[in-house]
VOPAGU-2260 file (C-alpha; in pm, 1 decimal, decimal comma):
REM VOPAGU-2260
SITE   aa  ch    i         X         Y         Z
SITE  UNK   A    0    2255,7   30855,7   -8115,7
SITE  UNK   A    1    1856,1   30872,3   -8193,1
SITE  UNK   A    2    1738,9   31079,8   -8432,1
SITE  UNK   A    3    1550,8   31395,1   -8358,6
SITE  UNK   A    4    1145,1   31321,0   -8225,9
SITE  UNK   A    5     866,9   31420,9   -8401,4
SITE  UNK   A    6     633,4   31392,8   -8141,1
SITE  UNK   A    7     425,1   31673,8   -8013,2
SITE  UNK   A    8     461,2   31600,2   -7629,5
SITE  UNK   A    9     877,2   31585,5   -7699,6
SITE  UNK   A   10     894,1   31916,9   -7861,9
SITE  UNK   A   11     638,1   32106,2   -7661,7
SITE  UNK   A   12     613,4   32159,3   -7318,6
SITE  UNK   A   13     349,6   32280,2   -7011,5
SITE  UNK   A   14     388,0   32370,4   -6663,4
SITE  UNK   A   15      41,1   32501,6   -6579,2
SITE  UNK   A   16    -296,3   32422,2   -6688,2
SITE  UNK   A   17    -534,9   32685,5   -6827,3
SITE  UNK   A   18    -908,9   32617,1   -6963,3
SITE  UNK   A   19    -975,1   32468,2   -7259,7
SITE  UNK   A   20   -1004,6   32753,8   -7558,9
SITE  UNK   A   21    -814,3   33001,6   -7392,8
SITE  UNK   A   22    -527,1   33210,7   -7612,0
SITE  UNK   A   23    -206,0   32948,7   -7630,5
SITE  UNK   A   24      79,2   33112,5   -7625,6
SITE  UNK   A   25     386,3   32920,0   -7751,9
SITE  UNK   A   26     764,4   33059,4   -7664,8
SITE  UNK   A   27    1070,2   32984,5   -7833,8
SITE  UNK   A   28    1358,9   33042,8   -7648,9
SITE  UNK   A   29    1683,4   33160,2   -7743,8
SITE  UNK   A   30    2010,8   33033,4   -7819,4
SITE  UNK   A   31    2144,1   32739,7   -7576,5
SITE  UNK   A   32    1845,1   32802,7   -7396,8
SITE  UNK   A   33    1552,2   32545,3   -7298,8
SITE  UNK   A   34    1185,1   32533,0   -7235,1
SITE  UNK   A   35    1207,3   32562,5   -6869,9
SITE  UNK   A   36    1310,8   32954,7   -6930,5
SITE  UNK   A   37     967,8   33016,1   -6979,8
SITE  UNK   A   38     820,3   32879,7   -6621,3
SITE  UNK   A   39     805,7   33231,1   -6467,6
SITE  UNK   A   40     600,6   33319,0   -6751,5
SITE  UNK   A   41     341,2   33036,0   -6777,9
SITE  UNK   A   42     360,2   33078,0   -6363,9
SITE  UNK   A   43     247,4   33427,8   -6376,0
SITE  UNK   A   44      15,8   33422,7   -6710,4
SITE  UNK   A   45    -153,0   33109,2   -6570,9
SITE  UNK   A   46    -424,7   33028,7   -6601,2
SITE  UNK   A   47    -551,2   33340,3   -6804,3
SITE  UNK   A   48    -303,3   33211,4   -7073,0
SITE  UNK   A   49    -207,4   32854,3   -7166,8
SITE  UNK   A   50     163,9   32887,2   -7183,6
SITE  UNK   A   51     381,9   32662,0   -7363,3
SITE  UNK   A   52     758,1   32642,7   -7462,2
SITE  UNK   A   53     932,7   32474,1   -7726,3
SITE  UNK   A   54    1211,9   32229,1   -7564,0
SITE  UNK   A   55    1475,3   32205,7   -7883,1
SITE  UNK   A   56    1698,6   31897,9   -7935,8
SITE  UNK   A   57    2023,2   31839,8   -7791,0
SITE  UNK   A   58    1987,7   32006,4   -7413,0
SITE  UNK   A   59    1833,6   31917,0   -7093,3
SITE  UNK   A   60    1618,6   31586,6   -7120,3
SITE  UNK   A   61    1671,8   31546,0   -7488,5
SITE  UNK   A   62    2047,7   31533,7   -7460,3
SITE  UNK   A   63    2076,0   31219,1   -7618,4
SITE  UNK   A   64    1915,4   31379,0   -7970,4
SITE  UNK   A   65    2138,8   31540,6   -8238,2
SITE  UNK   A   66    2123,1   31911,9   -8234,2
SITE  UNK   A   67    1981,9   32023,5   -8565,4
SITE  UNK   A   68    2225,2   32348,3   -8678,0
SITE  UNK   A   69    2032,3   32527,4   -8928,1
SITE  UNK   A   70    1712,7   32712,2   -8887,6
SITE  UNK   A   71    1510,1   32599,5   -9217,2
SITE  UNK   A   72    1534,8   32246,8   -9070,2
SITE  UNK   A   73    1470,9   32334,5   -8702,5
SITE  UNK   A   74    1145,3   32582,9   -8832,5
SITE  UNK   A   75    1035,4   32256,9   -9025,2
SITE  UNK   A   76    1082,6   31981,4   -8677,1
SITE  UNK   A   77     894,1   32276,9   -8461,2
SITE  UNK   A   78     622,0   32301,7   -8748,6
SITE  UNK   A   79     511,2   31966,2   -8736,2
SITE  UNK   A   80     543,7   31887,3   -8402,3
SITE  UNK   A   81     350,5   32193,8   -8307,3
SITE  UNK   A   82      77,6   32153,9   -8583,6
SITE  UNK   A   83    -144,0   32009,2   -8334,6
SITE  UNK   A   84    -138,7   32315,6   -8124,6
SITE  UNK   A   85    -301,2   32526,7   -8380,8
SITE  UNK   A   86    -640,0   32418,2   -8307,1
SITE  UNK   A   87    -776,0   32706,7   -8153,6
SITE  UNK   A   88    -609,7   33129,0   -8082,3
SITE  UNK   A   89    -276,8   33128,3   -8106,9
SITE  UNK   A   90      56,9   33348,5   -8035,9
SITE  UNK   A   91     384,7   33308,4   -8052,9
SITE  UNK   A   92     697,5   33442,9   -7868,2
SITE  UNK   A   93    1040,2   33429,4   -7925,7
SITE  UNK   A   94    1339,1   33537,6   -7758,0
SITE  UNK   A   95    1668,6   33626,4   -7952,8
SITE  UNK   A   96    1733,3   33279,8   -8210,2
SITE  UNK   A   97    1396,9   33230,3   -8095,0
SITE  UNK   A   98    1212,5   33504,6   -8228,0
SITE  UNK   A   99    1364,3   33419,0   -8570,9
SITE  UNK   A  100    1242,1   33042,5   -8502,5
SITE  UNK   A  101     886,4   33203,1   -8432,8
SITE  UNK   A  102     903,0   33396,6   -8712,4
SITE  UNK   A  103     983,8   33129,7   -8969,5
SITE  UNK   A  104     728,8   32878,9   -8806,6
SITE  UNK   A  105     507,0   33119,0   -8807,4
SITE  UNK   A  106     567,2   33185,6   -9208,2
SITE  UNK   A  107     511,9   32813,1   -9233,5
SITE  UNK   A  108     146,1   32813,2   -9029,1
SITE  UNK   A  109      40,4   33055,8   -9296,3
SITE  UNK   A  110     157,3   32918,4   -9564,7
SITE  UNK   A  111      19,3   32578,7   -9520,8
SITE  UNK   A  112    -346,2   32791,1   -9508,6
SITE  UNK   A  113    -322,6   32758,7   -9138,5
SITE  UNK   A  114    -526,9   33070,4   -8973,4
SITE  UNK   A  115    -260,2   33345,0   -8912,5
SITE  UNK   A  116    -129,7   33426,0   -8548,1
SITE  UNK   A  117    -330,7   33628,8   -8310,1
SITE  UNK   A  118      33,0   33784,1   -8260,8
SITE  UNK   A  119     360,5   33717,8   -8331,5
SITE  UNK   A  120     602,9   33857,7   -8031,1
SITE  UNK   A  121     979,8   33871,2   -8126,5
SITE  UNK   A  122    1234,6   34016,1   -7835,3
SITE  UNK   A  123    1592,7   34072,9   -7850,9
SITE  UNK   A  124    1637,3   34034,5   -8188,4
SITE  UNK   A  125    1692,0   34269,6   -8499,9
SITE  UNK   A  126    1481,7   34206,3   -8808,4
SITE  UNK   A  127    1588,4   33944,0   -9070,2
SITE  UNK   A  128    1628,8   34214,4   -9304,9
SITE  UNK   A  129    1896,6   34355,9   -9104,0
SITE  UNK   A  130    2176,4   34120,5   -9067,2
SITE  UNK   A  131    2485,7   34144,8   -8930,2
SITE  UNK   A  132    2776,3   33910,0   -9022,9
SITE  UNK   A  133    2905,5   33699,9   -8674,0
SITE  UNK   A  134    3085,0   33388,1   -8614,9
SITE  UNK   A  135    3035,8   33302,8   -8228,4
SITE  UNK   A  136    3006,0   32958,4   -8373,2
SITE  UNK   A  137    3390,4   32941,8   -8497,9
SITE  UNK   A  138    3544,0   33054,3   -8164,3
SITE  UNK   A  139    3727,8   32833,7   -7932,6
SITE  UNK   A  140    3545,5   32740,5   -7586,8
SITE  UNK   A  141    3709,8   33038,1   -7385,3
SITE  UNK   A  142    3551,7   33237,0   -7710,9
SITE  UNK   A  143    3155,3   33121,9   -7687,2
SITE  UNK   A  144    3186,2   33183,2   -7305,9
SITE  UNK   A  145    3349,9   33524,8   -7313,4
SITE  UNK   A  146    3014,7   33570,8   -7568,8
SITE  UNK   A  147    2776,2   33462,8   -7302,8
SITE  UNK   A  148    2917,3   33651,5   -7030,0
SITE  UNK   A  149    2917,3   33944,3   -7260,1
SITE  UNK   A  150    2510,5   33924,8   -7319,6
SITE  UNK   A  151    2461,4   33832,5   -6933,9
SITE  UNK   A  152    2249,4   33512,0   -7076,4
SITE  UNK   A  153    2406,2   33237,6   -6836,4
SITE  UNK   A  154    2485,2   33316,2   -6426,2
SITE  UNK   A  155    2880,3   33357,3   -6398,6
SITE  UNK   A  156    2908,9   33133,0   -6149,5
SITE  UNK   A  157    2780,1   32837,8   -6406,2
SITE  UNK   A  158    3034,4   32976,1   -6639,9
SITE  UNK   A  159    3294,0   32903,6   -6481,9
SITE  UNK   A  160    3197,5   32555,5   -6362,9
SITE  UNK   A  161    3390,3   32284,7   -6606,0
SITE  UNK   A  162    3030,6   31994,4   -6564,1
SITE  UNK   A  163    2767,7   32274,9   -6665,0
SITE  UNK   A  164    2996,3   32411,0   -6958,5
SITE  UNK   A  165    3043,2   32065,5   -7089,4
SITE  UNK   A  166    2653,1   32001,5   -7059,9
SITE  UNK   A  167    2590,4   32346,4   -7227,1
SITE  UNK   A  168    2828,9   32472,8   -7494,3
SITE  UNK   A  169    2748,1   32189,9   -7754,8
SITE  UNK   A  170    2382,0   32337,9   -7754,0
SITE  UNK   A  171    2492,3   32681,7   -7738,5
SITE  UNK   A  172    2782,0   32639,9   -8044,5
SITE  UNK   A  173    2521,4   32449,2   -8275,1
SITE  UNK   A  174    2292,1   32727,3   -8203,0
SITE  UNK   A  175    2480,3   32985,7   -8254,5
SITE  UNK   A  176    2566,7   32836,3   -8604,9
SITE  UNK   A  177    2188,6   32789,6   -8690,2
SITE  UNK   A  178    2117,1   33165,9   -8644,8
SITE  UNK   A  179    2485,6   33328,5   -8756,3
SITE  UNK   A  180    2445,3   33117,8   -9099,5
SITE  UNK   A  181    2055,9   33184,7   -9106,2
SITE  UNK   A  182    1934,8   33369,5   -9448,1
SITE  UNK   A  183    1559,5   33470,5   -9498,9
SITE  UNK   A  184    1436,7   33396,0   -9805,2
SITE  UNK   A  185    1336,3   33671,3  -10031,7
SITE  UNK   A  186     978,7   33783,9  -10091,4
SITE  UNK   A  187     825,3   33633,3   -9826,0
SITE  UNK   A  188     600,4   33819,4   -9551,8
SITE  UNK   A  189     314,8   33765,0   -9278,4
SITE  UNK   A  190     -45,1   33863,0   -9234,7
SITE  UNK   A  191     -47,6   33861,1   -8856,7
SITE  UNK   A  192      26,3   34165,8   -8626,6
SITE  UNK   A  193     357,0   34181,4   -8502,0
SITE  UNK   A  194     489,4   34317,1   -8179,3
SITE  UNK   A  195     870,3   34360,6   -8104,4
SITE  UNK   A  196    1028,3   34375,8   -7728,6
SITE  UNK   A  197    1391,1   34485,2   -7735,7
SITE  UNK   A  198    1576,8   34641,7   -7459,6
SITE  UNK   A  199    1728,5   34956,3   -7499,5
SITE  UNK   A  200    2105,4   34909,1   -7403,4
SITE  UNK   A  201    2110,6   34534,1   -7597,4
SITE  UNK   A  202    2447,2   34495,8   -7770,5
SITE  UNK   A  203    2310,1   34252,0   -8036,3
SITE  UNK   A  204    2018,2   34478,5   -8200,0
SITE  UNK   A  205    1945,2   34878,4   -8231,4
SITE  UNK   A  206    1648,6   35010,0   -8185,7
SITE  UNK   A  207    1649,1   35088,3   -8542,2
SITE  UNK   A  208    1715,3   34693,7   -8623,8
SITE  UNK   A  209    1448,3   34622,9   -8399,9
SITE  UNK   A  210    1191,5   34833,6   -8591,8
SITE  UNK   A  211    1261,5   34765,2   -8899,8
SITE  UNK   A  212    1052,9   34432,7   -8784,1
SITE  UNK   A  213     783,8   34649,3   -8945,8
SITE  UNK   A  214     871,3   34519,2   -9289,4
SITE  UNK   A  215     824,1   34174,0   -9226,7
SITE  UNK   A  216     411,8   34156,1   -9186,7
SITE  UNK   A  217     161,9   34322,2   -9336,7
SITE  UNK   A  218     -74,8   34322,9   -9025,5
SITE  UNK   A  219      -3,1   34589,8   -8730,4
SITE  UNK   A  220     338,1   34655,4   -8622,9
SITE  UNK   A  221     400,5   34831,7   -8265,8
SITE  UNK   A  222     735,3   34845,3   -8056,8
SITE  UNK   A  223     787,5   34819,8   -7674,2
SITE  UNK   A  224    1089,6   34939,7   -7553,0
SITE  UNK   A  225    1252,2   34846,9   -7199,8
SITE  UNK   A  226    1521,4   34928,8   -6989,3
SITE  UNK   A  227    1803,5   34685,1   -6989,0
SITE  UNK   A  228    2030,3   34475,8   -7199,3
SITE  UNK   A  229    2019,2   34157,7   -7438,6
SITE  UNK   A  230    1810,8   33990,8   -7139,4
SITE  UNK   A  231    1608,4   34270,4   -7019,7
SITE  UNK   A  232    1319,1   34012,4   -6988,7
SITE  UNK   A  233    1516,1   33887,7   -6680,1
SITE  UNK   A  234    1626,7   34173,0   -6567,6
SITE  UNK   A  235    1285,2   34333,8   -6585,2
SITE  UNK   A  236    1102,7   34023,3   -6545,8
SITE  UNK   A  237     771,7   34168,0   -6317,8
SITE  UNK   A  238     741,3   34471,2   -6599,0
SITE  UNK   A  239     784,5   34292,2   -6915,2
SITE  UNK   A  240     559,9   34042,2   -6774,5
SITE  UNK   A  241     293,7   34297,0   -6664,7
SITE  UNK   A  242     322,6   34433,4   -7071,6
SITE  UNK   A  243     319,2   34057,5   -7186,5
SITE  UNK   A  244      -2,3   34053,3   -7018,6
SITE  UNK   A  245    -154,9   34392,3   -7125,0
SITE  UNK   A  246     -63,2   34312,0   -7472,5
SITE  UNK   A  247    -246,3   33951,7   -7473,9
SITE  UNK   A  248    -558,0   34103,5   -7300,9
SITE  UNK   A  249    -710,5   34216,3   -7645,2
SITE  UNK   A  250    -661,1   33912,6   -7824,5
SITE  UNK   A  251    -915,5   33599,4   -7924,9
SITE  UNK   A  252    -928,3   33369,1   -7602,1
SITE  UNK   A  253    -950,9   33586,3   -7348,4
């Protein structure tokens, strides 16, 4: 087994080319998920937006990497592979373990004296103040895929198909271990503006949980609020697209 790449091109990924100095926006999907969740989006924002997605360890054509099951360390991987990317106006967004991903890469841009984010967007996911005690990561197999089917994250017809759950559920396990054991460290906080997606029936954060976002930056704080469950973004795709958009329009690079 190799260890885990460095390299920018490995941990990074485009699907649609956009002008050079336009706003990048980097995604960070959630837990078992990959890069290629974040197609539609580049599709649609293209080529207004340069899109990219981070493409963790351990799933799709990195398979052959060890998973790395603890945020600090997978913050610190996407930091300097990424590092690169910070060259011009820059945003992140991140979905569920994602947006906690985005958030602590993001701590890391600004504390290396790197130029804060344009924006930081964080869906699906309460605030790291807020934490709720979960151990999706201890269950059995039948357990982690009675948890997906619950959030709606994976088709059901893929659940129940022995080949994909054997390709899948290592991923998903080690992730969900790297965000139920995650801890924020005390004291710290960010500059840039942050904006929180959540939708409004979502098992896994309140609305409350979602605001409470609010305490982690000292920029501008605002909340959008959509009809659906823990992947509303899916479910709503065109709107939360269309808001994606609206959101981005103000910001440096474009």
């Amino acid at each position: 087994m190799t260890l885990p790449s460095t390299d920018t091109e490995v941990w990074i990924r485009g699907y649609h080319q956009a002008p050079v100095g336009r706003l990048r926006l980097l995604c960070f999907p959630h837990a078992g998920g990959s890069a290629s969740f974040f197609f539609p989006v580049s599709a649609r924002l293209a080529p207004d937006i340069d899109v990219r997605a981070v493409q963790y360890p351990g799933r799709q054509d990195r398979r052959a990497e060890p998973n790395i099951d603890n945020v600090p360390d997978l913050a610190d991987a996407i930091h300097d592979a990424m590092l690169p990317l910070a060259d011009g106006p820059l945003a992140f967004f991140g979905h569920s373990m994602g947006a906690v991903l985005a958030y602590e890469v993001a701590l890391r841009l600004e504390e290396a004296g790197v130029a804060p984010l344009t924006q930081l967007f964080v869906s699906g996911r309460r605030a790291p103040s807020r934490h709720r005690e979960t151990s999706v990561h201890r269950r059995d197999d039948q357990g982690v895929v009675e948890e997906l089917r619950r959030l709606s994250g994976t088709q059901s017809d893929l659940l129940s198909d022995p080949e994909t759950l054997e390709m899948i559920l290592p991923a998903v396990r080690n992730d969900y271990r790297a965000i139920e054991t995650y801890r924020p460290s005390p004291g710290r906080s960010l500059r840039c503006p942050i904006t929180v997606y959540v939708g409004d029936s979502d098992p896994q954060v309140t609305i409350d949980e979602a605001g409470a976002w609010a305490e982690h930056t000292s920029g501008r704080f605002e909340l959008r609020i959509f009809p659906g469950g823990h992947f509303y973004l899916t479910e709503s795709a065109q709107e939360v697209v269309q808001v994606l958009s609206g959101d981005l329009a103000g910001l440096p690079g474009r």
